[in-house]
C-alpha positions as protocol buffer text, in pm:
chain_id: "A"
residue {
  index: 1
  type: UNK
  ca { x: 12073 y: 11054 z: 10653 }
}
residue {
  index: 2
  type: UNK
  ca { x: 12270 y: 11010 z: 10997 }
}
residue {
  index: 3
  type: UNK
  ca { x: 12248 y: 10650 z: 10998 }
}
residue {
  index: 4
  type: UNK
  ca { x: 12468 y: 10612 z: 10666 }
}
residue {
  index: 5
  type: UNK
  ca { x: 12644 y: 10923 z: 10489 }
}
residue {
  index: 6
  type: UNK
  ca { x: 12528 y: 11004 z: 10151 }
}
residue {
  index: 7
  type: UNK
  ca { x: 12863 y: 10954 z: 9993 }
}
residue {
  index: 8
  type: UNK
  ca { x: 12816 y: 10530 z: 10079 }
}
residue {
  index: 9
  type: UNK
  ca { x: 12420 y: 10620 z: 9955 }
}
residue {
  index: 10
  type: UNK
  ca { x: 12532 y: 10737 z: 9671 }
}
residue {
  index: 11
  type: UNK
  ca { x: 12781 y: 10491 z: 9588 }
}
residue {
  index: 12
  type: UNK
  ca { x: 12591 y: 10195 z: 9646 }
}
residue {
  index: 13
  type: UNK
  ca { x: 12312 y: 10358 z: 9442 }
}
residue {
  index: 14
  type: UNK
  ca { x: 12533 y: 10408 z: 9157 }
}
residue {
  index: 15
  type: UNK
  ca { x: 12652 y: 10055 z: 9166 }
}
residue {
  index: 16
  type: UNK
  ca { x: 12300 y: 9920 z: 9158 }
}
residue {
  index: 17
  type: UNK
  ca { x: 12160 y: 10106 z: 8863 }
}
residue {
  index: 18
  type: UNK
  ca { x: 12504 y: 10073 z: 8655 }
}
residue {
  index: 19
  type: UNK
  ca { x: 12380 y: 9728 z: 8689 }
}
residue {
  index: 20
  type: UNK
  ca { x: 12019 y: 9728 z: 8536 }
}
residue {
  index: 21
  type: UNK
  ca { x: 11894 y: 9682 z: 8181 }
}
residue {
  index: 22
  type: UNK
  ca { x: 11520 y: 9709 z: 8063 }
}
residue {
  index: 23
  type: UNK
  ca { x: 11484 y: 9324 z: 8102 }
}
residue {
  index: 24
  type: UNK
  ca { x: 11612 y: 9345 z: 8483 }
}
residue {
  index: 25
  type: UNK
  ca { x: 11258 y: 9542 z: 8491 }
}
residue {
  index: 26
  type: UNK
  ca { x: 11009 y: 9246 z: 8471 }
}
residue {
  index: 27
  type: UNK
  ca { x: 11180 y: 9022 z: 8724 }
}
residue {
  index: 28
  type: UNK
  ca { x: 11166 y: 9327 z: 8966 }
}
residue {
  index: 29
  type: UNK
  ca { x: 10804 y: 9364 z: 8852 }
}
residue {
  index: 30
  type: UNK
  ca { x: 10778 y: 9026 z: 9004 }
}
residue {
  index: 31
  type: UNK
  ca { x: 10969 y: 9070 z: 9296 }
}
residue {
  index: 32
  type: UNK
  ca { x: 10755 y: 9381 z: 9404 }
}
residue {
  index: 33
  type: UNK
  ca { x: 10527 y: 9193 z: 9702 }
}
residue {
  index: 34
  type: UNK
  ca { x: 10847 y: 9049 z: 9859 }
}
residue {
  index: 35
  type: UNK
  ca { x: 11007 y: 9414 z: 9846 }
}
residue {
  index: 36
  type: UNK
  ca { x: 10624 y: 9543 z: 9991 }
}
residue {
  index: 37
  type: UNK
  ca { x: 10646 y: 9298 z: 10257 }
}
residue {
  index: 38
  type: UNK
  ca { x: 11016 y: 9379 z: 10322 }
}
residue {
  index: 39
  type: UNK
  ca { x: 10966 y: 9746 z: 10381 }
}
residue {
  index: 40
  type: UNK
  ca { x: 10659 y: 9683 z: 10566 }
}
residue {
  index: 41
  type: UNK
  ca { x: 10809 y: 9472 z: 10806 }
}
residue {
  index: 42
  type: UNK
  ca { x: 11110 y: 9738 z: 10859 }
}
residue {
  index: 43
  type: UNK
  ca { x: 11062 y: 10036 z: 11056 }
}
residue {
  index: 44
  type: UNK
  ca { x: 11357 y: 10198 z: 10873 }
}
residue {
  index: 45
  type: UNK
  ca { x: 11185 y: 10139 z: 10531 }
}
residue {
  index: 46
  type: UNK
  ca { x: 10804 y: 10188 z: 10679 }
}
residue {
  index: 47
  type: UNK
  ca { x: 10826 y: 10579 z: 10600 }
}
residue {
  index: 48
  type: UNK
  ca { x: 10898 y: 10511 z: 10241 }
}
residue {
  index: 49
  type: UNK
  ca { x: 10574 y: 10279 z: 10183 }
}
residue {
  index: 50
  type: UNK
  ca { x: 10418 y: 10506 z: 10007 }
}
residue {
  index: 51
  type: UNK
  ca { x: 10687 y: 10603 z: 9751 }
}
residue {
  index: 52
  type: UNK
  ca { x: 10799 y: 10246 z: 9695 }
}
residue {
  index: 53
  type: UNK
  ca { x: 10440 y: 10202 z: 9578 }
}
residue {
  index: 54
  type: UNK
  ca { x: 10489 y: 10486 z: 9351 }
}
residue {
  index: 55
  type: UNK
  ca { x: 10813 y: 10371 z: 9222 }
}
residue {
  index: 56
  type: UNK
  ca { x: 10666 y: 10066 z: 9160 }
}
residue {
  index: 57
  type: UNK
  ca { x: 10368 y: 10171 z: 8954 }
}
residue {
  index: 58
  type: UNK
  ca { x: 10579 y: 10421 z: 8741 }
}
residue {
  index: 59
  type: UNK
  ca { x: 10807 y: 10089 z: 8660 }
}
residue {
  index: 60
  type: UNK
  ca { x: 10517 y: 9887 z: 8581 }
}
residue {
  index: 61
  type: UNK
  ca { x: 10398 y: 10158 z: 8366 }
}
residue {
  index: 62
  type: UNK
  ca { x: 10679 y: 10246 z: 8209 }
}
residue {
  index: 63
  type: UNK
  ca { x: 10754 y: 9856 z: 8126 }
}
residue {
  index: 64
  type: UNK
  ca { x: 10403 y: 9801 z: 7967 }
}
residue {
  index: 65
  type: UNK
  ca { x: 10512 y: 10178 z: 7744 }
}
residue {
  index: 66
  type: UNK
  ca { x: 10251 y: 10427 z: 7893 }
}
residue {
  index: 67
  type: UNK
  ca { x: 10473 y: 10634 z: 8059 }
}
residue {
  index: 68
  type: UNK
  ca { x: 10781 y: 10752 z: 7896 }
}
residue {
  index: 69
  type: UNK
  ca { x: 10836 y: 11104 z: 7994 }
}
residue {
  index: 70
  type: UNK
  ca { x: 11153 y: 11010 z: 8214 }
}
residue {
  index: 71
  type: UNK
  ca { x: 11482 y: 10934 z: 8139 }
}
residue {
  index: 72
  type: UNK
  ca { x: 11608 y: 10624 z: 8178 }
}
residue {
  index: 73
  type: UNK
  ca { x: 11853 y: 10726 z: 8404 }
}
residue {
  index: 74
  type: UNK
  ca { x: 11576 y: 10782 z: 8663 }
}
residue {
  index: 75
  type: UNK
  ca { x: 11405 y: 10470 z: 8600 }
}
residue {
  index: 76
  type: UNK
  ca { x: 11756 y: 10270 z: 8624 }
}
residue {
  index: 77
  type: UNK
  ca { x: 11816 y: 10472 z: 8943 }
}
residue {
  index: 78
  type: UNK
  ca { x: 11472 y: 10358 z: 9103 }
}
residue {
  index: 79
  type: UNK
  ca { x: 11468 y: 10008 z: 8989 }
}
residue {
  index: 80
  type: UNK
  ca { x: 11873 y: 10012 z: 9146 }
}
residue {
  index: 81
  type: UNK
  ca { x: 11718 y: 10089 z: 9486 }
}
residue {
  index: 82
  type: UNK
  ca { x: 11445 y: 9843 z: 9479 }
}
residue {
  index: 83
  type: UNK
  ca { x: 11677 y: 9611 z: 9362 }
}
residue {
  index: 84
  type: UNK
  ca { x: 11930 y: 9713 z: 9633 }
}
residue {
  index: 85
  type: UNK
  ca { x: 11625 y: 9659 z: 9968 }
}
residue {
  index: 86
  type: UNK
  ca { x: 11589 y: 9306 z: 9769 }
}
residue {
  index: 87
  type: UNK
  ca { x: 11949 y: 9204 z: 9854 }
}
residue {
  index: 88
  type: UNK
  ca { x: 11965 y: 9097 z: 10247 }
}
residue {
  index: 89
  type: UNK
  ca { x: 12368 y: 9111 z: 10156 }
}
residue {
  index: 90
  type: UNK
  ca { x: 12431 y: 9488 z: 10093 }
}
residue {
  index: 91
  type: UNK
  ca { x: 12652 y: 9698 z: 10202 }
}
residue {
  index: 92
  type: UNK
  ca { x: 12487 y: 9654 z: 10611 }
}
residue {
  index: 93
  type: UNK
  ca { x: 12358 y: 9262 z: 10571 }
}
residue {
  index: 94
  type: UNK
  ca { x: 12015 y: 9283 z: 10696 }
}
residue {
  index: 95
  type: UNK
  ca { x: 12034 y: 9014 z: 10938 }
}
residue {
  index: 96
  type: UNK
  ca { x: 12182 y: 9231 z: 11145 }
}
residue {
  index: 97
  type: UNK
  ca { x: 11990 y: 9324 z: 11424 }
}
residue {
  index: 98
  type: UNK
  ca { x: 11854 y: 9720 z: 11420 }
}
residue {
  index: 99
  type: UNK
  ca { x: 12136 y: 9843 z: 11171 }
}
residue {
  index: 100
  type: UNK
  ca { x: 12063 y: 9542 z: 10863 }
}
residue {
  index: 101
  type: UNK
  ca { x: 11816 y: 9816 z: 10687 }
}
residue {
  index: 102
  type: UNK
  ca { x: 11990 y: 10164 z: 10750 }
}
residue {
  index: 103
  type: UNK
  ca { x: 12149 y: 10124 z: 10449 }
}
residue {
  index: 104
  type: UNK
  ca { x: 11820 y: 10014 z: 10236 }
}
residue {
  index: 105
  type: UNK
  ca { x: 11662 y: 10302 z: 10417 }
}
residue {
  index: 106
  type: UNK
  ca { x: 11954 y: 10578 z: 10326 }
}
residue {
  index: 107
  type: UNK
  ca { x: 11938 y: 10412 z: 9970 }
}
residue {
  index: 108
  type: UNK
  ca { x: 11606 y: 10452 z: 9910 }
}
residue {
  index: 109
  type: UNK
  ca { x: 11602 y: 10824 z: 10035 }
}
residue {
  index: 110
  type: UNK
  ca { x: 11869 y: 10927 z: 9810 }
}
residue {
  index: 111
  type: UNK
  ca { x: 11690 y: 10774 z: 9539 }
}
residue {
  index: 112
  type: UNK
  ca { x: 11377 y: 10985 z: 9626 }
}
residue {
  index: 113
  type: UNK
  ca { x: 11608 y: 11314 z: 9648 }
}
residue {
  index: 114
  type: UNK
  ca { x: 11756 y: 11226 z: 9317 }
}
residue {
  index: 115
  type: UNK
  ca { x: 11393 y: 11168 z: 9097 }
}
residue {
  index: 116
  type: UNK
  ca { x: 11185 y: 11353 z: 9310 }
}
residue {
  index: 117
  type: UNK
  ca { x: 11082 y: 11547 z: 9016 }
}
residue {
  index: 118
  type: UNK
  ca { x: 11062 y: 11273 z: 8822 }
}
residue {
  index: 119
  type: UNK
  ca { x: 10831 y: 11152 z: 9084 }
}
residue {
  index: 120
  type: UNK
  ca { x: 10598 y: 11457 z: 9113 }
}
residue {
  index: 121
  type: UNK
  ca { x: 10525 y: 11453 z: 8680 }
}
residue {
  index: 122
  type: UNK
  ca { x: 10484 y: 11094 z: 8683 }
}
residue {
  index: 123
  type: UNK
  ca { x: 10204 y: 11120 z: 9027 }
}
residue {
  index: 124
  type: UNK
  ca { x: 10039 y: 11402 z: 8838 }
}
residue {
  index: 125
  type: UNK
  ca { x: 10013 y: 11233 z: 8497 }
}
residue {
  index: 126
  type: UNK
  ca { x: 9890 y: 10905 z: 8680 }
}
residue {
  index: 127
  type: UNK
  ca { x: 9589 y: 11107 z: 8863 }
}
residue {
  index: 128
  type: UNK
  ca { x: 9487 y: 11235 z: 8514 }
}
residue {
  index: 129
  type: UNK
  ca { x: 9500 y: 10948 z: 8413 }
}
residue {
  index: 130
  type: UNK
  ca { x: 9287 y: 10813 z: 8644 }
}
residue {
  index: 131
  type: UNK
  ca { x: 9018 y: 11114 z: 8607 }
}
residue {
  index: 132
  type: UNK
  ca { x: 8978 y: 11082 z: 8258 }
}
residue {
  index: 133
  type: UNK
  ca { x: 8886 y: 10694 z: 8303 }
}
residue {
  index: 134
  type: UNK
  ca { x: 8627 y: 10823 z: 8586 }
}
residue {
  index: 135
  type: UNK
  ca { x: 8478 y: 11097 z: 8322 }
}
């Protein structure tokens, strides 16, 4: 992450999920097509389309209590990064032209690095999931 050092990542990441409680969960439920559009929009966040996406249908699931095989450390640390693209007035305000999003960007990586795993079991439970309902 050359664009912001993961110390600042990691700080801003920490701030965000100190910050969340299960109810913050629904609102960011509802939020989730603004944050879509957001990172589509971006090409910092582009790359990260695809796990956003995840991250937002292990919340979902995890909210409606059919996936709770994580700890809610992970899910307050993925719900602190969404929650962190959402605000244009982080730590780089994102109306600043080509550097607003670095920080959403080196945010949202760290977040990845920290619950990859997390990631990976909740992906591979999901595709069950979804094989058993084809079978």
């Amino acid at each position: 992450m050359a664009w912001i050092s993961d110390k600042a990542a990691a700080s801003q990441l920490k701030e965000q999920s100190d910050k969340v409680r299960r109810t913050d969960l629904e609102d960011l439920l509802e939020r989730q097509k603004t944050i879509e559009e957001k990172v589509r929009d971006s090409g910092r966040l582009r790359r990260f389309s695809t796990d956003i996406r995840l991250m937002f249908s292990l919340i979902r699931d995890y909210w409606h209590g059919h996936y709770r095989a994580i700890p809610w450390k992970a899910i307050a640390a993925i719900a602190g990064a969404l929650l962190y693209v959402l605000n244009p007035l982080d730590l780089i305000p994102d109306l600043i032209f080509g550097f607003g999003l670095l920080d959403d960007a080196g945010v949202v990586a760290l977040c990845l690095k920290l619950v990859e795993s997390d990631l990976h079991r909740y992906a591979a439970w999901k595709e069950l999931q979804q094989a058993t309902k084809t079978d």
